[in-house]
C-alpha positions in Angstrom: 8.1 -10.2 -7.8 9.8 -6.6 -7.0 9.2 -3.3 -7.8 9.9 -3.5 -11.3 7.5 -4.4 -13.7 5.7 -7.5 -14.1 6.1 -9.5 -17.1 3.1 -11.1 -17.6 1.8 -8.1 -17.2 0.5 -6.7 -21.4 -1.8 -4.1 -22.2 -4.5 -6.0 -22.9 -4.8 -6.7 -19.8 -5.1 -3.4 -18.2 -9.0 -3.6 -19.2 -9.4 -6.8 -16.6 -7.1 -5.3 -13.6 -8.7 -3.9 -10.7 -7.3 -2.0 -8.0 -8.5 -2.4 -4.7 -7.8 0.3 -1.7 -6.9 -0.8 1.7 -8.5 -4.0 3.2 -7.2 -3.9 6.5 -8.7 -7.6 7.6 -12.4 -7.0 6.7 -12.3 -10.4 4.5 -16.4 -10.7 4.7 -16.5 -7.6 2.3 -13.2 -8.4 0.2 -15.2 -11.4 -0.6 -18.3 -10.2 -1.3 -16.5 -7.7 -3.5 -14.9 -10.1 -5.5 -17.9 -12.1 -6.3 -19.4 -9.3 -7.9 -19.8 -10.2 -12.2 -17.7 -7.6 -13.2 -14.3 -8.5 -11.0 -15.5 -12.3 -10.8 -14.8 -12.3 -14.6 -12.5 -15.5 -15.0 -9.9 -13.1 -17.2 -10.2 -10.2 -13.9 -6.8 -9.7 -12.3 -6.2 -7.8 -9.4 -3.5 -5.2 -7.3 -4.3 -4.8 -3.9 -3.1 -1.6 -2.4 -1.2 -2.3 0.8 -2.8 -2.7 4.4 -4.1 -6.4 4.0 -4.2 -6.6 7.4 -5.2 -5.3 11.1 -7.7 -2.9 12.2 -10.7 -5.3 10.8 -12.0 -8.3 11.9 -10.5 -11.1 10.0 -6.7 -10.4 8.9 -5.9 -14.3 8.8 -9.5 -14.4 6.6 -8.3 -11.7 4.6 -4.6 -13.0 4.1 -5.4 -16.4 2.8 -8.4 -15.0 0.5 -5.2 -12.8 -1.2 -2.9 -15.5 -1.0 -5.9 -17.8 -2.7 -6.0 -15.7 -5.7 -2.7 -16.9 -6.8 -0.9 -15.0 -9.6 -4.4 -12.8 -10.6 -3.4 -11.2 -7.4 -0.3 -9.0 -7.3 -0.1 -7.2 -3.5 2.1 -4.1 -2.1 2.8 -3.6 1.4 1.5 -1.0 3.5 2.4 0.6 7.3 -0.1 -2.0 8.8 1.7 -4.9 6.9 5.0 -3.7 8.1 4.0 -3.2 11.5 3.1 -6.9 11.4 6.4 -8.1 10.3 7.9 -6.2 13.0 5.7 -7.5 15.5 6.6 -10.8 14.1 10.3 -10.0 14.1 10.2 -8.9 17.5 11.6 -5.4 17.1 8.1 -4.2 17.8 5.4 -5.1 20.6 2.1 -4.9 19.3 -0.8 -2.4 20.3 -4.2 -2.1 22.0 -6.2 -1.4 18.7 -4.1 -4.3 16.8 -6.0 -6.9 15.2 -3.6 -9.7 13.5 -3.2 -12.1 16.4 -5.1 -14.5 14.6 -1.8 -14.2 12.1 0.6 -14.5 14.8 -1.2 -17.6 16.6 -1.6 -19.9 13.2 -0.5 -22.9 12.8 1.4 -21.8 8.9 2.4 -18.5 10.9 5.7 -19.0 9.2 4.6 -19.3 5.9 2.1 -16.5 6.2 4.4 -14.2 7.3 7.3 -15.0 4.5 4.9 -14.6 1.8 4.0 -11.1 2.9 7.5 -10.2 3.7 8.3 -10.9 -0.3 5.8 -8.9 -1.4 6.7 -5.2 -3.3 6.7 -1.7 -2.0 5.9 -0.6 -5.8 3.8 -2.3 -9.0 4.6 -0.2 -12.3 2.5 -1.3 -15.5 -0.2 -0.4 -17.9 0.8 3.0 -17.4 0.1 3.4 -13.7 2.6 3.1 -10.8 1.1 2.0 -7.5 2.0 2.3 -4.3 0.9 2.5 -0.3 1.4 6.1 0.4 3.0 8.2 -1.8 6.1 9.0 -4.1 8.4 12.2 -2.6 8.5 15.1 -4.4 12.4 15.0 -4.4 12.6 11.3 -6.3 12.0 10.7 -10.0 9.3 7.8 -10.4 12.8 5.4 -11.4 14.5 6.5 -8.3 11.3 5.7 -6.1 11.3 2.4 -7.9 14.9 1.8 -7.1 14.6 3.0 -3.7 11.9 0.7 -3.0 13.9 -2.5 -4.2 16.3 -1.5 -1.7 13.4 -2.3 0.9 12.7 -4.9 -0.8 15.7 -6.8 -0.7 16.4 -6.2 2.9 13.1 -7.4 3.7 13.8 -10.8 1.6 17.2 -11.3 3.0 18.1 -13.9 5.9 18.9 -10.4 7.9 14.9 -9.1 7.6 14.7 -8.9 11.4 17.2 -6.6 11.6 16.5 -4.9 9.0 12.8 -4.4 10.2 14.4 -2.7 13.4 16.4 0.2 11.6 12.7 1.1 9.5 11.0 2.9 12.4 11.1 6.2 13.6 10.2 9.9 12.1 13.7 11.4 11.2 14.8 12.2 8.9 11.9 13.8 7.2 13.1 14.9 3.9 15.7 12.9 1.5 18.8 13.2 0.8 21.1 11.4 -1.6 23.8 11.2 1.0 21.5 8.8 3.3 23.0 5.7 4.1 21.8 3.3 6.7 18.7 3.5 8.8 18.3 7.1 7.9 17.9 6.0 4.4 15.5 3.4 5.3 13.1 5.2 7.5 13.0 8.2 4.9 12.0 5.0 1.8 9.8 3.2 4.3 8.4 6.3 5.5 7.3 7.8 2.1 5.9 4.7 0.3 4.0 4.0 3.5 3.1 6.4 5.7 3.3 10.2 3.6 0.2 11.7 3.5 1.2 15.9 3.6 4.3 17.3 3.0 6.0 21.2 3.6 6.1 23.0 0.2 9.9 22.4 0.5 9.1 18.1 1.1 9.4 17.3 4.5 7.1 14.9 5.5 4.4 15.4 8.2 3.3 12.7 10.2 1.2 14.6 12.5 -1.7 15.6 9.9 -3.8 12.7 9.5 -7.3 14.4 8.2 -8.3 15.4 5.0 -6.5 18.3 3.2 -7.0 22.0 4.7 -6.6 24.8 2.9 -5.5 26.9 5.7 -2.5 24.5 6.5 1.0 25.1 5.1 1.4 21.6 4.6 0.1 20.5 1.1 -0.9 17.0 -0.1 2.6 15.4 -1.5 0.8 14.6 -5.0 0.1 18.5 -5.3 3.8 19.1 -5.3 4.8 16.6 -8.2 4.3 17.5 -11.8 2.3 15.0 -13.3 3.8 15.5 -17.2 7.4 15.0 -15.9 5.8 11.6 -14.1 4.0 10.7 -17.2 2.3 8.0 -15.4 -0.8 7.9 -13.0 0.1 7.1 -9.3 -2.1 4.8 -7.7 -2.2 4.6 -3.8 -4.3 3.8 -0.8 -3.5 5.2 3.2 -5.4 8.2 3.5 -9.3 7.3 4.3 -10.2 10.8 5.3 -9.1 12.0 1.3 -11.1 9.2 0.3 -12.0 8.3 -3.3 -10.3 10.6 -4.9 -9.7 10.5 -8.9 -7.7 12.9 -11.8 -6.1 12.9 -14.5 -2.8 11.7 -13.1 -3.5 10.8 -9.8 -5.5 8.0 -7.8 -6.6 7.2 -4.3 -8.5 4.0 -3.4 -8.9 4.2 0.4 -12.4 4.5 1.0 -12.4 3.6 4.9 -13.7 0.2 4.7 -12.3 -0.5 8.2 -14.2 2.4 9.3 -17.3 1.1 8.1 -17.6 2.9 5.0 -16.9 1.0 1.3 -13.9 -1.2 -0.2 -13.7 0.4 -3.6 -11.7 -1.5 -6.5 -11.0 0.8 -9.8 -10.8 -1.3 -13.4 -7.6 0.4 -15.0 -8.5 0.4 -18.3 -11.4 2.6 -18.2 -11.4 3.6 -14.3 -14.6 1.9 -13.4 -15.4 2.1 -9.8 -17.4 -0.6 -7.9 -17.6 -0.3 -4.4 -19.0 -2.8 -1.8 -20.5 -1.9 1.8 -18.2 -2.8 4.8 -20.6 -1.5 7.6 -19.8 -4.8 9.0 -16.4 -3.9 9.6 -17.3 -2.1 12.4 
């Protein structure tokens, strides 16, 4: 699958689709979540928001419980799943607060590691286009779509090590249509990713890692889209200290569960919330 919608994807089915926020390796309450009646339902599908892995204590847990769902589970990357396939590619070493050796140091490493590197950047359907981060203010939800393939193509190609190497770093900030090469990359990777605020102009701010303040300049990058000229709700995860946050066009389904707080899955149809406890994450 890519960024472009799914076929088997209808809209009946939106009323049995959850999507759940950022797992981050805490597979004890992923699977207590999913045994719950209402997403245990044997017609329940499910998007997963990017960051499968690290952070928590059980990434190879986590993985294989995704993987295990087959094709009821449809999965996005995130920063923490691209910072994994780099460490895996070898273009980046890992760090002290990293938690997906147990990944590295499995015996189906390989496998586990080319199944995440084919997943999208971007699911678009029922209505509702998901992604990790965010979409820049600058790009069109098509262009954002298209932009992502681009990731996604790299990342599938027999040149993905490479590839991972030119995704990293902070510049440039803001797109451009000229972008070619690495630049380009980092800004796609960057925004789908890793955006949280944004100047009113849309540069990107990496520093600001809290929840929004009013007293900043920098404004949440969903305040500076206009949701009628989207015409679809944006679904994304990343930003724990937002939290659960829900409007009329917009979406955020990182709850903290790696910081001991809830995993939180929302039914599209009607936007049901259930949430399960993840104090043991911690």
């Amino acid at each position: 699958m890519n960024a472009t919608s799914d076929p088997m994807d209808t809209p009946s089915s939106a009323g049995s689709t959850w999507v759940i926020g950022d797992v981050q390796g805490c597979a004890q309450a992923l699977r207590a979540l999913l045994a719950l009646p209402e997403l245990s339902a044997p017609d329940a599908r499910y998007w997963f928001a990017g960051d499968l892995v690290n952070r928590g204590p059980d990434s190879l847990g986590a993985l294989r419980l995704i993987m295990s769902l087959g094709d009821r589970a449809r999965s996005i990357l995130g920063n923490h799943d691209l910072h994994l396939l780099a460490v895996a590619a070898g273009v980046r070493r890992p760090g002290k607060s990293d938690t997906f050796h147990d990944i590295l140091e499995a015996p189906d490493a390989d496998a586990l590691i080319d199944w995440l590197r084919h997943r999208p950047l971007m699911i678009r359907a029922h209505g509702h286009l998901m992604v990790h981060a965010g979409i820049l203010p600058a790009w069109t939800l098509d262009q954002a779509q298209r932009l992502a393939g681009e990731i996604e193509t790299a990342l599938r190609g027999p040149d993905w090590r490479a590839a991972m190497a030119d995704m990293y770093g902070e510049e440039p900030r803001q797109w451009d249509d000229a972008l070619q090469g690495p630049d380009r990359m980092r800004v796609i990777v960057n925004a789908l990713t890793r955006m949280r605020m944004c100047t009113p102009d849309g540069a990107m701010d990496f520093h600001h890692k809290g929840p929004p303040d009013q007293d900043s300049e920098l404004r949440p990058w969903f305040t500076l889209r206009d949701p009628r000229a989207d015409g679809e709700t944006i679904v994304f995860g990343h930003w724990s200290t937002l939290g659960l946050h829900i409007d009329e066009h917009r979406i955020c389904l990182d709850t903290g569960c790696v910081w001991g707080r809830a995993l939180t899955a929302l039914r599209l149809g009607d936007r049901h919330c259930v949430q399960q406890s993840c104090t043991l994450c911690r």
